[in-house]
Steps between C-alpha positions, in 0.01 A plus 500: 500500500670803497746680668300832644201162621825317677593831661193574648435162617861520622411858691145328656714184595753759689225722683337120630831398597524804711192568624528120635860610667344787707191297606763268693657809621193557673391170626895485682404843640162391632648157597775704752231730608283224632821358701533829645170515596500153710853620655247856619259237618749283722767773614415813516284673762143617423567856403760435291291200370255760402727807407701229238232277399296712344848714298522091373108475404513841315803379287340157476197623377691683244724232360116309437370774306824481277493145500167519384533735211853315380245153480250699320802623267648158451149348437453797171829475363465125492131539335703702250781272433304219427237695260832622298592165524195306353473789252852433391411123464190537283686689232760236504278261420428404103100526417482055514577544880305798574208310334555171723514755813165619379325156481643382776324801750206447255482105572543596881214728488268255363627207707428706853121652235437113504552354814237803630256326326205302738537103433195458468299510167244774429637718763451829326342674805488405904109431431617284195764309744242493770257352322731215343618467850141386572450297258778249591217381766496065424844570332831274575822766538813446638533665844816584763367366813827629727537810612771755402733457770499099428828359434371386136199535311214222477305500187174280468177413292219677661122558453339879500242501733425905512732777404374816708535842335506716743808363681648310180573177634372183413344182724672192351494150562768204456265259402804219527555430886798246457583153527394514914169388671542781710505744220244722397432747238612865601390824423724806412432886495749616243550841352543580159866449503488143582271365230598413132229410228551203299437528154180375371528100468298534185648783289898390460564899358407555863794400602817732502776407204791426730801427342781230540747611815205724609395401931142443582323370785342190429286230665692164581343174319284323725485788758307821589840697579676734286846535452783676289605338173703586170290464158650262312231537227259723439129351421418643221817432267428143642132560356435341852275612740770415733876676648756267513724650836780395704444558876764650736571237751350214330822367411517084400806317443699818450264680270193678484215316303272688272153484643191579315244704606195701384440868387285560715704416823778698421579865593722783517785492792373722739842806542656417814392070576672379743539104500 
């Protein structure tokens, strides 16, 4: 860095400084003005009320404008301070770190490029998506029967009895209705953003490679529900058509087992579950 950059950052850092100084000027001004004001309002008569309000208004209205323009003022300088400053810091940097900067924006842009992409297969067009849409008809996904404002999200096996196209939203049915005599099987409109397709229970590269550590939402053995668990290994370095997981809350004797479960039962962790 050099000594003419230090001076001028030195000069900008100055003019902020002051131009910060006379904006409190002002508000102290405007602060006493508005105290004289309610003292007009309470004591005075009416003409005089009049006559000296509106000298106090005038000058009021002035100190704003100022105010305004010293804001503005700050605001630019600022702006320019911190360009200087960022400029100062690039060329201070060696070409490794530069480089690491670089990927790092570039690994940012393709992270946010990614998650824009539909989660459904062959979704290349809205007639494409559409028509796969349809064709889940007879299918088993897994679908959030709760509603947004629920205090936690409830994830379950259902049946697609009719997706409709116009409105996007599907007619579903939980073909389990419990352990109760009572219970029957219900029906569910959902739209889109409740439903997950499984992967195909005969085509294991169906199936999305998630790695160890990685959540997922996952049926529970020997139930229709879905629930968040941890891979503990993936399927396919187990050459295993099944995930062995670890489910939050499922602790047992101070540990979480390992639970297996099939490929095509698991899927991505919806952004945002609540459980």
């Amino acid at each position: 860095m050099s000594g003419t950059e230090i001076s001028v950052l030195f000069e900008k850092s100055k003019e902020l400084d002051q131009l910060r100084k006379d904006l409190e000027d002002d508000i102290l001004e405007i602060n006493k003005l508005h105290k004289k004001l309610q003292a007009c309002k309470y004591h005075l008569a009416p003409d005089i009320i009049e006559k000296s309000g509106d000298s106090i208004l005038q000058r009021l209205r002035s100190l704003y404008v100022h105010a305004k323009e010293l804001s503005e003022n700050e605001m630019s300088v600022s702006t320019t301070l911190m360009a200087q400053l960022d400029a100062l810091l690039q060329s201070g940097l060696s070409a490794a770190q530069r480089k690491k900067i670089e990927v790092s924006e570039q690994k940012k842009k393709r992270i946010k490029t990614d998650s824009d992409i539909p989660r459904f297969p062959n979704a290349t067009s809205m007639r494409n998506q559409l028509e796969y849409w349809a064709s889940l008809k007879g299918e088993q996904v897994a679908a959030r029967v709760t509603s947004d404002d629920a205090e936690k999200d409830e994830w379950f096996v259902v049946k697609v009895i009719h997706f409709d196209k116009e409105a996007k939203e599907f007619d579903v049915l939980d073909e389990d209705p419990g352990d109760d005599e009572e219970s029957i099987q219900k029906k569910y409109k959902l739209p889109l953003s409740r439903i997950i397709p499984f992967p195909k229970k005969g085509d294991p590269s169906s199936a999305p490679d998630f790695p160890p550590g990685k959540h997922v939402l996952a049926v529970y053995p020997g139930t229709t529900a879905l629930y968040k668990a941890t891979v503990v290994n993936t399927h396919r370095k187990r050459k295993a058509d099944d995930y062995s997981l670890e489910f939050d809350d499922d602790e047992e004797d101070g540990s979480l087992p390992q639970r297996s479960v099939p490929f095509y039962r698991v899927v991505t962790l919806p952004e945002g579950h609540r459980q």
